[in-house]
Structures are given as C-alpha cells and as structure tokens.
C-alpha positions as CSV (number, residue, x, y, z in Angstrom):
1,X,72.2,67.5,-3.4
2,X,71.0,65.2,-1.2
3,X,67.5,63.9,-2.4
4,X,64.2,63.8,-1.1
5,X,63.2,60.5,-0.1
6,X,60.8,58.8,-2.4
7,X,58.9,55.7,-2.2
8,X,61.0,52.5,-2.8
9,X,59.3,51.2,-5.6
10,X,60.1,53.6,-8.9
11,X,57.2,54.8,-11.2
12,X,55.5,52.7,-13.7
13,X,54.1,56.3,-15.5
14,X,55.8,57.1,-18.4
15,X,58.7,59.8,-18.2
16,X,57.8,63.1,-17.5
17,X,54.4,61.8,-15.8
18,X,55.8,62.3,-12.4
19,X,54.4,59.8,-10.1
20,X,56.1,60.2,-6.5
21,X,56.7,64.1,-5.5
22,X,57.8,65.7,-2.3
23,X,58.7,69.4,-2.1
24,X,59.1,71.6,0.8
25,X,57.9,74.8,1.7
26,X,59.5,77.8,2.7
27,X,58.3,80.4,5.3
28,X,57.9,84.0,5.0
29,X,61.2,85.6,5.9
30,X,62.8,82.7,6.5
31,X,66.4,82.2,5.5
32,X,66.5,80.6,2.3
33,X,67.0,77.0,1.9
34,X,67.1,74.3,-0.8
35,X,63.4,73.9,-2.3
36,X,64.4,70.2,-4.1
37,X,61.7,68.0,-5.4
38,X,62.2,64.8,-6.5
39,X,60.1,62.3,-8.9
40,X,60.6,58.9,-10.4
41,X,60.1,58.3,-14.1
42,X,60.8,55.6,-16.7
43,X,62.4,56.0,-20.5
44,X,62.3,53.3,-22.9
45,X,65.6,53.2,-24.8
46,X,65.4,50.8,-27.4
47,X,64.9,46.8,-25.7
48,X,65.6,48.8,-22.2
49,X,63.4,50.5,-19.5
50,X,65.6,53.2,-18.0
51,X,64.3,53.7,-14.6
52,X,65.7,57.5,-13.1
53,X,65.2,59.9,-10.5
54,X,64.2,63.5,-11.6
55,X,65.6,66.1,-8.9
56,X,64.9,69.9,-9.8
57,X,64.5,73.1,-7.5
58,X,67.1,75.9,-6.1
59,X,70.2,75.4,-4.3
60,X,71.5,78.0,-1.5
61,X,75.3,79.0,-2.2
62,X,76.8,80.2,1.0
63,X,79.9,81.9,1.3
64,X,82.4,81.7,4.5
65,X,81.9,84.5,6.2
66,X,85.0,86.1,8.4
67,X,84.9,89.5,10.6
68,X,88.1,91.1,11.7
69,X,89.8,87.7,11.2
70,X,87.4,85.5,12.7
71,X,84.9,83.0,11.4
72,X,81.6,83.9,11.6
73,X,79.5,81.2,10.2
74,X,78.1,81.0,6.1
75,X,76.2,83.8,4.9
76,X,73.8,82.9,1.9
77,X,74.2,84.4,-1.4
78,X,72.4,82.6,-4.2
79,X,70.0,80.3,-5.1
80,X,70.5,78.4,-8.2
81,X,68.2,76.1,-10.2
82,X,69.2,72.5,-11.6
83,X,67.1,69.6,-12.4
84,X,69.5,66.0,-12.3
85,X,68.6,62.8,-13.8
86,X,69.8,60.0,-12.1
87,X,69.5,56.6,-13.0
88,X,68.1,54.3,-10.1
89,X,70.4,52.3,-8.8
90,X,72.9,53.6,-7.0
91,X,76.0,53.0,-9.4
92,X,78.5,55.5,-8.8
93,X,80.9,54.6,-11.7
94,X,78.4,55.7,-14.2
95,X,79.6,59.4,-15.5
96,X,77.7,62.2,-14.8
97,X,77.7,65.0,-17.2
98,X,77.4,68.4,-16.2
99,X,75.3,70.8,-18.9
100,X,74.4,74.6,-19.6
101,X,74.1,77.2,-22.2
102,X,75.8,80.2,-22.9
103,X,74.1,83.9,-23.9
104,X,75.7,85.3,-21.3
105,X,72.0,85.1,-19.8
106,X,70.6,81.7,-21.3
107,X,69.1,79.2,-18.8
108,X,69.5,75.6,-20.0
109,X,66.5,74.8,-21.7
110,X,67.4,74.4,-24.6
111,X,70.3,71.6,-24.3
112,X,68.2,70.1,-21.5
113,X,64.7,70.0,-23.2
114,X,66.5,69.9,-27.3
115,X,69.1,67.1,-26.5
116,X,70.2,65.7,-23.9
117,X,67.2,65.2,-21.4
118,X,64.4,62.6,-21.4
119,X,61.9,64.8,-22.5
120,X,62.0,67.1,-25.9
121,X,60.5,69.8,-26.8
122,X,58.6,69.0,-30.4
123,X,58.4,72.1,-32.8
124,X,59.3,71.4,-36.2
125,X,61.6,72.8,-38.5
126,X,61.9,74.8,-41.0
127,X,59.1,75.1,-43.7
128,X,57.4,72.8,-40.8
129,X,56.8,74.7,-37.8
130,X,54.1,73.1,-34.9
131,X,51.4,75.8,-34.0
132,X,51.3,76.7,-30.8
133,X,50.6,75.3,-27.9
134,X,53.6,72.8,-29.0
135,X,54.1,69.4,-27.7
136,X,56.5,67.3,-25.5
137,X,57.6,63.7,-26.4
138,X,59.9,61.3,-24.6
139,X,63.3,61.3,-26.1
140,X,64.3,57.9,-26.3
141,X,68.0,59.3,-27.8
142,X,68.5,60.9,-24.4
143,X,72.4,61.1,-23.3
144,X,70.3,59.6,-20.0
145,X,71.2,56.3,-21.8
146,X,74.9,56.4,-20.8
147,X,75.2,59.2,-17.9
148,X,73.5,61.1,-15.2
149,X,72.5,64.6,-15.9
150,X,72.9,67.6,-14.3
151,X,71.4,70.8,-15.9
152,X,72.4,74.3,-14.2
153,X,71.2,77.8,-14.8
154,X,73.5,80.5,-14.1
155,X,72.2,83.2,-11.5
156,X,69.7,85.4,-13.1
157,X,69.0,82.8,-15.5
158,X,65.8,80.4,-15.2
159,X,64.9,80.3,-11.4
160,X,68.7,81.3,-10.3
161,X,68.4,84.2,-8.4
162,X,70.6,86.2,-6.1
163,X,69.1,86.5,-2.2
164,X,67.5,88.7,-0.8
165,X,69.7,91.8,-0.3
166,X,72.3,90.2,-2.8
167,X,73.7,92.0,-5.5
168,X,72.8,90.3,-9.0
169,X,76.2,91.9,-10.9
170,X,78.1,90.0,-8.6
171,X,77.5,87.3,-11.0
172,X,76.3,89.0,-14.4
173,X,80.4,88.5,-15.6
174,X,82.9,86.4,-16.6
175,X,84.5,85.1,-12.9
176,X,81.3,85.7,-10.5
177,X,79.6,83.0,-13.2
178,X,82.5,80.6,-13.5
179,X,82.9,80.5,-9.5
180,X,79.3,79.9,-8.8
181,X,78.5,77.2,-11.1
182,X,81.7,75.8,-9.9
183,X,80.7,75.9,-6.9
184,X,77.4,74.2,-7.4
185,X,78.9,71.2,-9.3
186,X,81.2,70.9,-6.5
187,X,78.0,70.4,-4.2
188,X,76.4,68.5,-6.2
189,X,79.0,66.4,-6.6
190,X,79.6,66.2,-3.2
191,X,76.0,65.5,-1.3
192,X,75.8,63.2,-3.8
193,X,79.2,61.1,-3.3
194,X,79.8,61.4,-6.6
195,X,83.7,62.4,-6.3
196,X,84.9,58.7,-7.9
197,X,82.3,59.1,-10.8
198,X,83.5,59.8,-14.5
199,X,82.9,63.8,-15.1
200,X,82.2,65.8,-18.1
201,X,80.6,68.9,-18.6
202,X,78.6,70.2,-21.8
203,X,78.5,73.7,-22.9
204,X,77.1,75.3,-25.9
205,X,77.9,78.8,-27.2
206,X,79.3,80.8,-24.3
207,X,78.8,78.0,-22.4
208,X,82.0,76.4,-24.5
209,X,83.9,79.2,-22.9
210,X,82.9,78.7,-19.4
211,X,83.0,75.7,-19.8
212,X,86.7,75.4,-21.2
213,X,87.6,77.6,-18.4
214,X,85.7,75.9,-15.6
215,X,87.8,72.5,-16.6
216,X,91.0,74.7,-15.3
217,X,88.8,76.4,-12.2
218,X,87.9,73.0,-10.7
219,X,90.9,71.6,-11.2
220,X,92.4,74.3,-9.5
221,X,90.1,75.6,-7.0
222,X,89.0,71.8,-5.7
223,X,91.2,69.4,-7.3
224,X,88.3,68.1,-9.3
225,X,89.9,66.4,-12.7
226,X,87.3,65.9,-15.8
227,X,87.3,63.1,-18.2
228,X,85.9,65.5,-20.8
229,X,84.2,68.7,-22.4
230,X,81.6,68.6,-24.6
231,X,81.7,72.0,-26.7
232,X,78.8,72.6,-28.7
233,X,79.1,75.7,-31.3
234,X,82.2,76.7,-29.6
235,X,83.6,80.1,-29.1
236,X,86.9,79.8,-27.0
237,X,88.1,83.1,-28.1
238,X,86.0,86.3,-28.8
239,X,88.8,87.5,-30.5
240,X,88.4,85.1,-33.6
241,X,84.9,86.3,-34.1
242,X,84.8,90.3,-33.6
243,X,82.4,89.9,-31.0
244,X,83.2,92.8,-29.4
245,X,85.5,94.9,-32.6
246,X,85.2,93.3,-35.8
247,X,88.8,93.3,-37.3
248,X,90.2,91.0,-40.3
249,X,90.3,88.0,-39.0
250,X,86.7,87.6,-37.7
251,X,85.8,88.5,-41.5
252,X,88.0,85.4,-42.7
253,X,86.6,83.1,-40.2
254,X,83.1,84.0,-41.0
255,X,84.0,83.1,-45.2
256,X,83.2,79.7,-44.5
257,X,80.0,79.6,-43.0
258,X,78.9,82.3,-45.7
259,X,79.5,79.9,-48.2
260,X,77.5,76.7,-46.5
261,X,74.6,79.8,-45.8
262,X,74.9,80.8,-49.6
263,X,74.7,77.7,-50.9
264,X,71.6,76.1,-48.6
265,X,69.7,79.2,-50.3
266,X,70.6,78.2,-53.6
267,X,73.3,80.3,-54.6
268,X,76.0,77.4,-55.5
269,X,73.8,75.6,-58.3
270,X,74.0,72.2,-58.2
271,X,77.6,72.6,-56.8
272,X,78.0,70.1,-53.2
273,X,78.3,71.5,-50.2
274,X,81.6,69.8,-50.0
275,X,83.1,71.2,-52.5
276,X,81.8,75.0,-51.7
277,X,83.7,74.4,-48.3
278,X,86.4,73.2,-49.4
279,X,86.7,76.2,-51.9
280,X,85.7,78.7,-49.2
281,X,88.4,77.2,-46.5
282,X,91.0,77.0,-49.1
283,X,90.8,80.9,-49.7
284,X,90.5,81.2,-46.2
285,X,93.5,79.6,-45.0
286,X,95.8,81.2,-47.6
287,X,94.6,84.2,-50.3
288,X,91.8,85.8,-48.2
289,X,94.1,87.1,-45.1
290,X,96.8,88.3,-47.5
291,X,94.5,90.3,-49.8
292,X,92.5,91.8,-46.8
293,X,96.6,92.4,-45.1
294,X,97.2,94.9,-48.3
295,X,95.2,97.7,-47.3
296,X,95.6,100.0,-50.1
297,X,98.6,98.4,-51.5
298,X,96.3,96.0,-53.3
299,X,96.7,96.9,-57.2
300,X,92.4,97.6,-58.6
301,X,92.9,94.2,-60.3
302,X,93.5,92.2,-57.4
303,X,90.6,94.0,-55.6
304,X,88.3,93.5,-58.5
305,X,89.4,89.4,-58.8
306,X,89.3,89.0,-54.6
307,X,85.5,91.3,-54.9
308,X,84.5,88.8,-57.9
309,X,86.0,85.6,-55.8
310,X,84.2,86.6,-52.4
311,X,80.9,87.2,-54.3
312,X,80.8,83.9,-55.9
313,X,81.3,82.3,-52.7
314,X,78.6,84.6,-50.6
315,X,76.0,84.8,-52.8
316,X,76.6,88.8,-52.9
317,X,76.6,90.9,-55.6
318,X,80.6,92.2,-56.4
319,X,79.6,95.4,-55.8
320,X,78.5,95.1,-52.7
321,X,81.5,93.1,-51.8
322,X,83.5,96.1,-53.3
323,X,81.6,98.7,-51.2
324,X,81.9,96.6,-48.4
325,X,86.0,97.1,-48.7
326,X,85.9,93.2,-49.2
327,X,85.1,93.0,-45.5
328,X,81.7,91.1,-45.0
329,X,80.2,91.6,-41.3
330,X,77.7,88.9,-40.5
331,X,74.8,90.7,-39.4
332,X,75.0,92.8,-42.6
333,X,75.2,89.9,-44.8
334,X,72.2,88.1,-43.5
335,X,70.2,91.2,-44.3
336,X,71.8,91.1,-47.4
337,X,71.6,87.8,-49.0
338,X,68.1,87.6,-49.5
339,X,67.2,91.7,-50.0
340,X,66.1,90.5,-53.6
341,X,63.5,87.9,-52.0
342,X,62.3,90.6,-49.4
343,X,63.6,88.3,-46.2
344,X,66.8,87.9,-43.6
345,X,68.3,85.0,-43.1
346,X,68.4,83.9,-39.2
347,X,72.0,84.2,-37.3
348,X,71.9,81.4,-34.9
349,X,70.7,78.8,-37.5
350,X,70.6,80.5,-41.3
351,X,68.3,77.8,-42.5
352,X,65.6,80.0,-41.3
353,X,64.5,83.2,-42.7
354,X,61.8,85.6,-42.2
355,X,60.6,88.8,-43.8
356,X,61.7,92.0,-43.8
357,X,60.7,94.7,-40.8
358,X,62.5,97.1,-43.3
359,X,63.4,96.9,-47.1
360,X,66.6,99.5,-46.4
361,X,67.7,97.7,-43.3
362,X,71.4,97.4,-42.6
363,X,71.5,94.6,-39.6
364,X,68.6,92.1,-38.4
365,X,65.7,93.8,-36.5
366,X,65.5,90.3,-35.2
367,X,66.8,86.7,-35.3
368,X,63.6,84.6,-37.7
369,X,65.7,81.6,-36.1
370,X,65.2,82.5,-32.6
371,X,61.8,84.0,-33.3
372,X,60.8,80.4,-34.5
373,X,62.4,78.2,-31.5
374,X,62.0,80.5,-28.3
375,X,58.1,79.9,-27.9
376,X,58.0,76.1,-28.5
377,X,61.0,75.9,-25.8
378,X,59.2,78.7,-23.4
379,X,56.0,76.3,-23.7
380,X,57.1,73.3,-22.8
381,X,59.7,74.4,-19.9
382,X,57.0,76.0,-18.1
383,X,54.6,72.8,-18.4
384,X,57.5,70.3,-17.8
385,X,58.4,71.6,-14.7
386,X,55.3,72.3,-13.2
387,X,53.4,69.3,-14.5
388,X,55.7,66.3,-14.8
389,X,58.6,67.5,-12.3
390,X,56.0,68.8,-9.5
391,X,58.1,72.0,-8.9
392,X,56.1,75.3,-8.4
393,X,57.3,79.0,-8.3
394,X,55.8,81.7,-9.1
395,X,59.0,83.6,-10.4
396,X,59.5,84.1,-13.9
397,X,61.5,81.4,-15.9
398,X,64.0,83.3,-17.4
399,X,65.0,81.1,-20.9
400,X,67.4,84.3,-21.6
401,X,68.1,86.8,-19.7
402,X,68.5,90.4,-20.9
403,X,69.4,91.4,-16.9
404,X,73.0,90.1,-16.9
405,X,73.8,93.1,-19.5
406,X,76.6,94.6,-19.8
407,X,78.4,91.6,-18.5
408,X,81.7,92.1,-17.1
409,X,85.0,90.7,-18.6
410,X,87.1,92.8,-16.8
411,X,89.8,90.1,-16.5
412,X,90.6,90.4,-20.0
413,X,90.4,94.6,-19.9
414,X,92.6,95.5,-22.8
415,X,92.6,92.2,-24.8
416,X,90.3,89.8,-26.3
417,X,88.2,87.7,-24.0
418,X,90.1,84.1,-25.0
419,X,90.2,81.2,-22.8
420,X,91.7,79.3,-24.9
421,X,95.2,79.1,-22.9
422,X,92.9,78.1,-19.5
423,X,91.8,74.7,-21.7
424,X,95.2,74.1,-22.7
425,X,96.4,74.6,-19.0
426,X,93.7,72.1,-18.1
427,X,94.8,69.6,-21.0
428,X,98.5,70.0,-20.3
429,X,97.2,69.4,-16.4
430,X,95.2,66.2,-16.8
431,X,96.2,64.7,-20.5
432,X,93.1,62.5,-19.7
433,X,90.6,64.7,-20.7
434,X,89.2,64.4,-24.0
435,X,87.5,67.2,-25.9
436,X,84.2,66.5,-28.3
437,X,83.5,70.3,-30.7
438,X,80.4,70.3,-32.2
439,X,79.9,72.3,-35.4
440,X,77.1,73.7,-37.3
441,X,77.7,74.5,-41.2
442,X,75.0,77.2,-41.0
443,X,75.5,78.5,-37.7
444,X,76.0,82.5,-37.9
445,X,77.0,83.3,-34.6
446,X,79.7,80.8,-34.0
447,X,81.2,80.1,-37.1
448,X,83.0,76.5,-37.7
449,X,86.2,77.8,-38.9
450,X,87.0,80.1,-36.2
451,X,86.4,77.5,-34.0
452,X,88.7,75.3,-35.7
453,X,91.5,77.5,-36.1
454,X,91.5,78.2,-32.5
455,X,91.7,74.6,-31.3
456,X,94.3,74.5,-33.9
457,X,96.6,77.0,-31.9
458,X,96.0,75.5,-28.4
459,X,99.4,75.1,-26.3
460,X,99.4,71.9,-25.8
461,X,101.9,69.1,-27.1
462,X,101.4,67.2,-30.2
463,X,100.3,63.9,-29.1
464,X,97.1,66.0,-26.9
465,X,95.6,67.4,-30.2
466,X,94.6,63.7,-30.5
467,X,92.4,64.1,-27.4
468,X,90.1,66.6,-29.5
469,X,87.5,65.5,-31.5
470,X,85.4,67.1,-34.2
471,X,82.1,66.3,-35.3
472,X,80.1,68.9,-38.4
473,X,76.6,69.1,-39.1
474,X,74.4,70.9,-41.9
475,X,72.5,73.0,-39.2
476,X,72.7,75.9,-37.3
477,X,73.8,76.8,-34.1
478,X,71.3,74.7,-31.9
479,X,72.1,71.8,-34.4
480,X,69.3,69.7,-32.9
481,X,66.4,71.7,-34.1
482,X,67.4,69.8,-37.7
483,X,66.2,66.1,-36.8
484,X,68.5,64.2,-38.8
485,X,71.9,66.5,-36.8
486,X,69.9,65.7,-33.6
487,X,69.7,61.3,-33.8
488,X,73.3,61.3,-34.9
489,X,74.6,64.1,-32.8
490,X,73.3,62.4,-30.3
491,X,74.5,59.0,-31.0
492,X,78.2,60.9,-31.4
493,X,78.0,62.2,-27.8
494,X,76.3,58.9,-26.7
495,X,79.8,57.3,-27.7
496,X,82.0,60.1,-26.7
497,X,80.6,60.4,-23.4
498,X,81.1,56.6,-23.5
499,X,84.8,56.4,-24.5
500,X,85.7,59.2,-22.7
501,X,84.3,58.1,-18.8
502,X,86.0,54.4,-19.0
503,X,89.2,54.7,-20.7
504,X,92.1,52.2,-20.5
C-alpha cells in the first residue's frame, strides 16, 4: 500500500522503538478505509545498520460491483491486516517475501514475531520456559537482512475482518482464503511498484498448502510469476496425513516421526537419531505398507514380528501395538508414550510434554506444546503492535481463530484436499521457481515423511525435482522455538531467499 509519509531522516531508536508515526482516523459510519501507520526503525545485522520502514494496519478489499450488466462502482468487502518491512531506500530489485501461517484460523504471529521479523518474541524452551510477562529482543537473524517483508493475516484472523454487513464464511474456506490473500499481495504489490521485484512467499503448516496453491492462483489470475516458496512443516496433501479419515498410509507416514519422538524421550538407548530414522524410513518405504495391505491374510507370526518391530521403534508396548491392529494414530500415541511417566507428549513440537488431565485418556485434552508458546507470542504481539508499531484497535487480536470452523473444502467434495498437482502446474508453468521444505523431526502434526513422499510424486519433469530443496531439523513443528533450528534455519532461508531472487 501506498505509505504514509514520514519524516525524511529515518530513526536513530532502536528497532521496534518506533520513532516517526502517523495513523489516520476513521469516522463513525463511515465507509471503511485503509488505517496504515507507518514508523521507521533500525536493526543491526552484524557490521551493518539496516535502516527500514515498518507499515502495519487493515487494508479494504473491494470487489467490482455489476447490476443487470452494468458497472456500478467497488463495493468493500474486507479488511485485512499486514505489517511490511521495507528497507529504506527505494531499491526495487530487492525481493520481497510474502509470509503467513496456516490453522485454518492462525494469524501470522508466529512466523513474523518467531523468524522472520526484526523483533522476536523471547520465551524459552523446553525445561526453560520465561515467566510471564515475556520479553521482546531484536532479531539480528531477521530474513529483513536480504528481503522485504510482508506479513498477512487471513480474514478472521488477527485484525482481518469482514465489513460491516459482510459475511465472514465467505472466506472461512479453501478458495474465499486463497482469492483474498491473493488479492492483497496483488495490491500490495502494486501501490507499491513492486511488479519487477524478486517474489517469494512463505507458508507454514496450512499455510504450505495455500501457499503452493496461491503460486498457481497468481499466476493465473494476474500473471504474477514467483521466484520461490518457502514451505515450512508442509502439508500439500491432507490425504497423506488422515487429517480428515485416518487410513493406512497416514499410519506409515507418521512411523517416522514416532521414532525421532521415541527416541528424544529416551526410548532408543544410546542409539543416534540417525540411525533410528533410517531404520524407521526403511520399514516405511518397503515392509510397513505391505504388512498393514494384508488385512487378515497376515499369518499370527508376521503380526507378532511387525507388532514386536513397530514397538521397538515407537517406544510402545507390543501389546498395545497389537491391540492397536498395528495401526498407530498420532493423537493416541502421544497420550500413550509417556502413560508410565503420568504426562503427553505435545503434537505440534513433541519435545514438550505436560501432565496428565486424565490417567485413562485416549487423545490429548490439550497440546503442552501450544500451551507453552501461545501466551509468550499473545504477549508480545499485543505490545509490539501498540507500542513499537503505533497501531491502535480495540478489536481482539485473533493469534488463532476458532471462528473459521468448519472450514469449507468443498472443491475437493469427495477426495482428499491435495494441492499438490496446482504446485506442479505452477512449476511446469514457471520452471524458475524454486522450492525450500522445511522439516521438523519431532513435529506431530506434519510429519516429515509424508511430506517427503508427496513432493516425491509431484508431476513435474525430472530435471524440476532439482528446484526443491530440503532442509531437517530436531524440533517440532514451529522449529524456531529450538534456538539452535532457529540461527541456522534462518541462515538456510537467508541463502535460499538469496539464490532463489537473483538467479543466472
């Protein structure tokens, strides 16, 4: 959007200490119109002083409006909340990287204030929380370093909201939320003349699977071509992980990950990770999916070798795996894996663990790994943006939001939600665009493997499989919580962002 003009000479404050604000008002039952505030900040980045402008606030999406066949002007529809980093300047040929979560119903908090942006969130880790109220530091690792930010949040999510006498479900599914963020990097993009700058966009979790489809939308819908995709804990294909019906395959993807989750809690010896994994993946690839294809064909020997096999590698007992018709759901097995200890393992990052709310529970009452992030990231949101950004509203900041349920797929009524072929269209489309998948060993709701195997199967020629690259970390989902995944997953997008913006 265009930005609010500022004084000429930038901020000595440090980042996050907004020095030069300007925000407009809005009057009572007037239409609605875009509340942007801008502020200038510094990061220090090593021997440099990276000098940026901090944009935040709502956007108004309009739509074309036509009555019996005639145009009758734009009608507003939404208002959607980014913050962009730009670095002073004015040099277009720097990328710009377009980044949000997933849920369905996460705002972007936690790749803009856990990664990528200027500022972090400081909260610990595990067997180290921070007490509340929490902290903020400057994040000197920020992806600021090599390209502009833009952070979005879906409608519903954060500030996004419908208009007044909109209708929210319009966008609580799979195509009303690809078109409007669409749409809003398209005017971004455009009120900023950014149309000859390198473009990626960053998703995590279901925000790989917009984010794989919206490569195909805006190439499509707008001609917009991408240089690349970040995909952080990736889910391309619901299908591979039995979101929606568990079947056999989502049982053998998830063998991996139970294996990394078994053996961070001790249940491998002094056996290496490495070699677990490569156990687990082996029996993946080849024994597990014929055993679990025999139904009851499979003689009681094999079953009691394949119960005894899956056991070892889990950290379960063989007769639960036996009970369990050799079929391990994920919820169920973090309740399970430490029953004897009286505490779950966390889903989204299975380093974490908590106590029991029930000694005879079957599934999680609750997530220890969200319980343990979602306040630190609530607390410093709601400062950051007030305090440092100079952006007020009264309206709740919605870090996930349980309104967008049940979200609507109902393109894929009858099949499993996969957008896998739309990223292959787009890669068979523009053969320039590079692909960076980031894995988590110990992340339960996005397991590695599937992810691999579905990249694996993508329809795209030979010689474009070496466009994808893979990069694994012994965290969970939202690898940055870990300190160690976050400097060098950060120094890995830092150089794919990098390579993939000025190729030869």
């Amino acid at each position: 959007m265009p930005e609010e003009t500022a004084p000429a000479e930038p901020s000595s404050a440090p980042a996050g200490a907004g020095a030069d604000q300007d925000q407009t008002t809005r009057t009572v039952g007037a239409p609605p119109e875009d509340d942007l505030v801008t502020t200038r900040h510094t990061l220090k980045v090593g021997r440099r002083t990276l000098r940026y402008t901090a944009t935040t606030g709502r956007v108004v999406l309009r739509d074309e409006v036509h009555e019996d066949g005639v145009f009758a002007g734009f009608k507003p529809k939404a208002e959607m909340f980014l913050t962009s980093y730009v670095l002073d300047g004015g040099d277009t040929r720097r990328p710009v990287t377009f980044a949000f979560n997933g849920g369905p119903g996460s705002s972007s908090v936690w790749l803009h204030l856990g990664l990528f942006g200027p500022r972090r969130v400081v909260m610990g880790d595990v067997g180290a929380l921070v007490p509340p109220p929490y902290a903020m530091a400057d994040n000197p690792e920020s992806l600021l370093a090599v390209s502009d930010l833009v952070f979005i949040d879906p409608v519903s999510t954060g500030y996004s909201r419908a208009v007044e006498g909109g209708k929210p479900k319009e966008y609580h599914g799979f195509t009303g939320d690809l078109e409007s963020v669409g749409e809003l990097i398209r005017l971004w993009t455009t009120r900023n003349k950014r149309w000859m700058s390198p473009k990626l966009l960053a998703g995590e979790s279901y925000g790989t699977l917009r984010a794989a489809a919206l490569a195909d939308h805006l190439q499509d819908r707008y001609g917009m071509y991408l240089n690349g995709i970040v995909l952080i804990s990736s889910v391309l294909d619901m299908g591979s992980i039995g979101l929606h019906e568990p079947d056999d395959r989502a049982h053998v993807n998830f063998l991996p990950t139970f294996a990394a989750v078994a053996h961070y809690h001790g249940r491998h010896g002094r056996r290496s990770l490495k070699s677990v994994l490569a156990e687990a993946e082996q029996y993946a690839e080849r024994d597990y999916p014929w055993v679990l294809s025999r139904g009851n064909r499979l003689t009681a020997a094999q079953r009691q070798e394949a119960a005894e096999t899956l056991a070892r590698l889990t950290g379960l007992s063989v007769d639960y795996v036996l009970r369990a018709d050799l079929r391990l759901e994920h919820e169920r097995y973090f309740t399970e894996l430490l029953r004897d200890q009286g505490k779950v393992v966390g889903r989204l990052d299975s380093r974490f663990t908590g106590p029991w709310a029930s000694g005879i529970a079957e599934k999680l009452e609750a997530d220890p790994s969200h319980d343990a992030i979602s306040g630190p990231y609530a607390a410093a949101l709601n400062h950051y943006v007030r305090d440092e950004l100079g952006y007020e509203n009264d309206l709740h900041y919605e870090q996930i939001a349980s309104s967008v349920h049940p979200w609507s797929y109902k393109n894929f009524e009858g099949r499993a939600v996969d957008v896998a072929p739309r990223l292959a269209r787009a890669m068979r489309t523009n053969p320039h665009l590079r692909v960076h998948v980031a894995y988590g060993y110990l992340d339960g709701a996005t397991p590695y493997y599937a992810a691999q195997d579905v990249l694996a199967h993508l329809a795209i020629p030979a010689e474009l499989h070496a466009n994808i690259e893979h990069a694994w970390y012994e965290a969970g989902h939202m690898m940055y919580v870990h300190e160690p995944s976050r400097l060098q997953q950060s120094k890995d997008l830092a150089d794919f962002v990098t390579r993939a913006a000025h190729q030869a």
